[in-house]
N, C-alpha and C positions, 0 to 999 in steps of 0.2 A: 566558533559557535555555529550552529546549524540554524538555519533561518529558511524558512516554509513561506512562498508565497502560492496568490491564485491570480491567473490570468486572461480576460475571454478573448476570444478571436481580433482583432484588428482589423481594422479597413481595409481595404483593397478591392483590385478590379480583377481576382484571380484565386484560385486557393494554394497557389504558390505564393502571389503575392500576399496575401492577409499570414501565412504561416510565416514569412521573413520577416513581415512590419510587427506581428508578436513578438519573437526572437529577440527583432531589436530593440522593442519596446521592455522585456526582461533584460537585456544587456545592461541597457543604462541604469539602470536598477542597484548596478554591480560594483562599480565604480572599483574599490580596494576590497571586492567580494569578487569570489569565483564561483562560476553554475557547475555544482556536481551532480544534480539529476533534473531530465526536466520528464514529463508522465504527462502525455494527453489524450486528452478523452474527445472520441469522436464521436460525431452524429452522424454516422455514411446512412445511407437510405439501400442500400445493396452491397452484397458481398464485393462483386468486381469495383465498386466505388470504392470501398476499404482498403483493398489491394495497391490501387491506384495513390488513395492517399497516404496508406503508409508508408512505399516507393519514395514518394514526394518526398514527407516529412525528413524519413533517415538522408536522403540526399543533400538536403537545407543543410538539417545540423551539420554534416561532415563538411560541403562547405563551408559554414560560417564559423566551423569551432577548429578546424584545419586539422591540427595537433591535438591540440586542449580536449578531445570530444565528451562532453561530458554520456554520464549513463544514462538511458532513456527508456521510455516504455512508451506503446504506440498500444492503445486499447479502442475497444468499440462501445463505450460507455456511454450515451447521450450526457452531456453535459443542461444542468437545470432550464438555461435560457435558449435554447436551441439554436444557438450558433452553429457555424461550422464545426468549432471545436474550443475544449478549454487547456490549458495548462497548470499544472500543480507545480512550481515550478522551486527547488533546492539551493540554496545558496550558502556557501561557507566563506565565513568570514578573515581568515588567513590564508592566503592561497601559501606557502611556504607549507601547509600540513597537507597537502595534494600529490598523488602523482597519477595520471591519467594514462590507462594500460589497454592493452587489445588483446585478446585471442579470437583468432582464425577471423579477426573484423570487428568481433562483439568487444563496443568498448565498456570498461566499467572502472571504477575510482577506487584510490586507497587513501583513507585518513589518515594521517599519525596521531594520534592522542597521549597527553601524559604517560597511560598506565597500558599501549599498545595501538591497533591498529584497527581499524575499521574496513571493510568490500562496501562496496554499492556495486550490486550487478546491473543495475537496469531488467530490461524485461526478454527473457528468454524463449525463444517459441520454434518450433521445426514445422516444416509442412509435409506431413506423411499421411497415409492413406486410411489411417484410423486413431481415435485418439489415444488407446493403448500407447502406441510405436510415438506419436507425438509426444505423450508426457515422457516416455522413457526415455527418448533423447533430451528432452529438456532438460531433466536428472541428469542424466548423463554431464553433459554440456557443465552443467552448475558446481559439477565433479570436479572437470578440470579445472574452475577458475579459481575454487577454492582450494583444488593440492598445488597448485602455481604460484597460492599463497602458503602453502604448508599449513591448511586447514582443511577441517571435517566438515559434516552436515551437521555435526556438535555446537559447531560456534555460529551458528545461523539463531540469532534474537528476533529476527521480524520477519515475514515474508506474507508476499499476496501472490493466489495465485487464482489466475481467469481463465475459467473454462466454459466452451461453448454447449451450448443448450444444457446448462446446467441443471433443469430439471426434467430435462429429458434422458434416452435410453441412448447406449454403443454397445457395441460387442465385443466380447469380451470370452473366451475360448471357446466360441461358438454359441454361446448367448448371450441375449439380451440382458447391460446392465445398468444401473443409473449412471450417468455421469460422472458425477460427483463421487460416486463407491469406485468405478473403474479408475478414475482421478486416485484416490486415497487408497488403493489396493499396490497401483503400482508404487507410489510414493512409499508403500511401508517396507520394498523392497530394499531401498537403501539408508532409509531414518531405522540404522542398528539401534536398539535403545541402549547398549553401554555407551554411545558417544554423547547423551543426550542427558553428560551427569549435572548440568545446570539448566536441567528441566528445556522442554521441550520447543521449536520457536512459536511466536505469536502468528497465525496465522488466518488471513480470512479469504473465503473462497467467493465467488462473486462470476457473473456470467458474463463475457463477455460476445455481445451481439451478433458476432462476425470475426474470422479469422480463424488462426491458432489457438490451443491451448498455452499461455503463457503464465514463466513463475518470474519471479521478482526479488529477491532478497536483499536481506544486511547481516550480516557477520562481523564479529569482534575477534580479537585472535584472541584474548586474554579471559576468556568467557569466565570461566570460575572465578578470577576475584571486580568483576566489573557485572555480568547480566545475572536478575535474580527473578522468578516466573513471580508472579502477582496473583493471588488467591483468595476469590472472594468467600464471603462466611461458610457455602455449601462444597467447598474446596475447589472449585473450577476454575481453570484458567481464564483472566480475563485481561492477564497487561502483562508490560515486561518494564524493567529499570533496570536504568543504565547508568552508570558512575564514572563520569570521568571527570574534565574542565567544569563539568553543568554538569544538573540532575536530569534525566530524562525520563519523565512515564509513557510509556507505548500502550493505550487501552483497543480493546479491538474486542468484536462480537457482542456487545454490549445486552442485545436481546437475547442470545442462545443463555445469557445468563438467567434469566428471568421466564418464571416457567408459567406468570399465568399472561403472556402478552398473546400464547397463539391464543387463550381465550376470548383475546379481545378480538378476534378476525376480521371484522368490517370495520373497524372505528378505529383509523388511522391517528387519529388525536389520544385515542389511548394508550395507545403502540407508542407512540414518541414518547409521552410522557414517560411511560413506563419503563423507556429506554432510555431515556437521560437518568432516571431515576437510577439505574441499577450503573450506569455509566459513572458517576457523582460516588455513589456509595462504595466503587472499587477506590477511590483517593481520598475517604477518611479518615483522618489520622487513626480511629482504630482498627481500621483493616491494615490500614499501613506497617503499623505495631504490631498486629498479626503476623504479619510479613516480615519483622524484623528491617521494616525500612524507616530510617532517619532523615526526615525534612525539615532544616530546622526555621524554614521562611515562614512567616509569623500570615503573610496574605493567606488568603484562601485559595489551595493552589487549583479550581475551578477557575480566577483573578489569571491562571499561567498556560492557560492552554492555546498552543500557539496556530494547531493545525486542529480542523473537524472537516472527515471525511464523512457525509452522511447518503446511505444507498434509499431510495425511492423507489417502492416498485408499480403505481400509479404517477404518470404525470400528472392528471389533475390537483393530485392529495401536495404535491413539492412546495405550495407557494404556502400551505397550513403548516407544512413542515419545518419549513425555512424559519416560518414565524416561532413557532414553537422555541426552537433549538436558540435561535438567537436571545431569546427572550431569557431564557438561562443561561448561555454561558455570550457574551458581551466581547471580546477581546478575541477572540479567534479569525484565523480567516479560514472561510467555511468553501468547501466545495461540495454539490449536491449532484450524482449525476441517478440517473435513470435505468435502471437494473433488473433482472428474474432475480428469486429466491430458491434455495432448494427445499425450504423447510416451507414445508405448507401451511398458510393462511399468514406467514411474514409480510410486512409490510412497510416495513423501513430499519436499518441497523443505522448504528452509526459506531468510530471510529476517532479515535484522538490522538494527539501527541502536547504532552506539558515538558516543559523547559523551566527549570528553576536555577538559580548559584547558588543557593543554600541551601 
C-alpha cells in the first residue's frame, strides 16, 4: 500500500546536516516500510544556491540509500513555512513488491501489483542551452526508462511536470514563445495519440523557481484493464483511478475545471472555495457512476484523502488557504508550497490523492 507523508526541514548546524537529520527522521518512520520516492521542495534564494543544494541533496540520498536509492525529485518550490526546505515523502508498505533500478545514474522504482506493474521515475531534468533542447531530452530520457520496461508514454497515469518561468517567453524557431506552449509543443512530439487508448495522463504543470525544466511520472504496464481518466459533468479531465490491492483516485487541476474562479481574481477565499468545490464534485458518487467507477466504502471518500498538494501563488494569501482547505477535507497530510501560474488571474489549485479497499 502506498503511504504519503510531509516533512519540514530538521535541525541542524548545516544544510547538509538538517537535509541528513530529515532523511533520518523519515527513515524511522519505515520500520517494515520501504522509501520509494522522496520530492523536495526548496526555498534557494538564487540560482547558484539551487545548484549547490541540489548537488547536496542527490549526494545524501545515494549515500544513505547505498543500493536501495529510492526515486527523487529536487524542485525550486518554496515550501509554506519557509524552511530550508520540505519533503513529500512515499512509502510502501511491502518491500518484497520493490525493485530499485538505474539508468545512466537516474534511479527510479518498480512496483509489483496483483494485476502488474507500476515505474516511479522521480524527477527528470537536462541542462541545455534553451528549454526546447531541455524538455526534449527529458522525453527522450523518460523514453528509455520506459522501453527498459517494455512500455509507452501510453501507460504513463500521473505525471508533473516544472517548468521555469512558466509564464514567461523561450524561443522557439526563432521566436518568441510562452513557456508553457513551447513546454506542450514539444511534448506532443512524442504523446502519439494511438498509444493513449486509456485516455491521456493526469497531468499538472507548475513553475519551478530555478533550475531545469523537469518531468516526473508514474506508469502502470497493465493500463487498459487497471487506469480509467475521470470526467467531470463538462467532460474535462480532472483525475485518474487506479485498481489494484486499493482504490486510488489521482485529482489534479482542480481550478482549470471551474471556469468562473478566474472571475474571482483578487479574492483568494473565493478561488479556494471554488476549488475545493469543483475538487469534491469530481468524487461524487454520481460523477463516479458517470465514469462507470465502483466504490463501494459506504464513508465519504473526502473521510480517504491521503495526500493534498495545494499551489499558492501569494505568500501572504497560504495561511487563509491553509485554513480554508483543512477546514474541508480533515484527514490529509497537506503540503502547500509557493508557485507562478500560467493562467492569468489564478490564485491557488490544488491536488489530491484518495486511497480506499473498497
Amino acid at each position: 500500500m502506498r503511504i504519503i507523508g510531509n516533512i519540514n526541514s530538521q535541525e541542524g548546524n548545516s544544510f547538509e546536516a538538517k537535509v541528513r537529520n530529515t532523511l533520518f527522521a523519515i527513515n524511522k518512520k519505515t520500520s517494515d516500510k520501504a522509501v520509494v520516492k522522496l520530492c523536495f521542495y526548496l526555498n534557494s534564494s538564487k540560482a547558484e544556491n539551487f545548484s549547490d543544494e541540489y548537488n547536496t541533496i542527490s549526494d545524501i540520498i545515494k549515500d544513505i540509500y547505498k543500493k536501495d536509492i529510492p526515486a527523487y525529485t529536487i524542485i525550486s518550490q518554496a515550501p509554506h513555512n519557509e524552511d530550508n526546505f520540505a519533503i513529500e515523502y512515499q512509502l510502501w508498505s511491502n518491500k518484497n513488491d520493490l525493485k530499485y533500478k538505474s539508468i545512466l545514474k537516474h534511479p527510479y522504482v518498480t512496483i509489483s501489483h496483483n494485476n502488474g506493474f507500476e515505474i516511479i521515475s522521480g524527477g527528470i531534468q537536462f541542462s541545455e542551452d534553451s528549454l526546447l533542447f531541455s524538455t526534449q531530452r527529458c522525453f527522450d530520457f523518460a523514453e528509455q526508462i520506459l522501453m527498459a520496461e517494455e512500455l509507452n508514454f501510453g501507460h504513463i497515469y500521473r505525471q508533473w511536470n516544472y517548468i521555469p518561468q512558466i509564464g514567461g517567453t523561450s524561443n522557439y524557431d526563432g521566436n518568441n514563445k510562452p513557456c508553457e506552449q513551447v513546454f506542450n509543443e514539444i511534448k506532443e512530439f512524442f504523446y502519439e495519440a494511438p498509444l493513449f487508448v486509456s485516455g491521456m495522463p493526469l497531468e499538472t504543470n507548475s513553475e519551478c523557481k530555478f533550475g531545469n525544466v523537469t518531468i516526473d511520472f508514474y506508469a502502470f504496464s497493465n493500463h487498459l484493464d487497471v487506469t480509467k481518466t475521470i470526467r467531470n459533468i463538462d467532460n474535462l479531465a480532472c483525475g485518474k483511478y487506479i485498481e489494484t490491492e486499493n482504490k486510488e483516485i489521482w485529482l489534479a487541476n482542480a481550478a482549470s475545471t471551474k471556469q468562473d474562479i478566474a472571475n474571482s481574481s483578487d479574492d483568494v477565499e473565493q478561488q479556494t472555495l471554488s476549488t475545493l468545490q469543483a475538487l469534491l464534485e469530481h468524487i461524487e458518487s454520481s460523477n463516479l457512476e458517470r465514469n462507470k467507477i465502483t466504490i463501494s466504502d459506504q464513508t465519504p471518500l473526502k473521510e480517504h484523502f491521503k495526500s493534498v498538494k495545494i499551489y499558492v501563488k501569494n505568500k501572504t494569501d497560504i495561511n487563509k488557504v491553509h485554513k480554508l482547505v483543512t477546514e474541508s477535507i480533515r484527514n490529509a497530510d497537506i503540503q502547500i508550497v509557493n508557485t507562478e501560474f500560467s493562467i492569468e488571474n489564478l490564485l491557488v489549485d490544488i491536488e489530491g490523492l484518495i486511497i480506499t479497499n473498497s
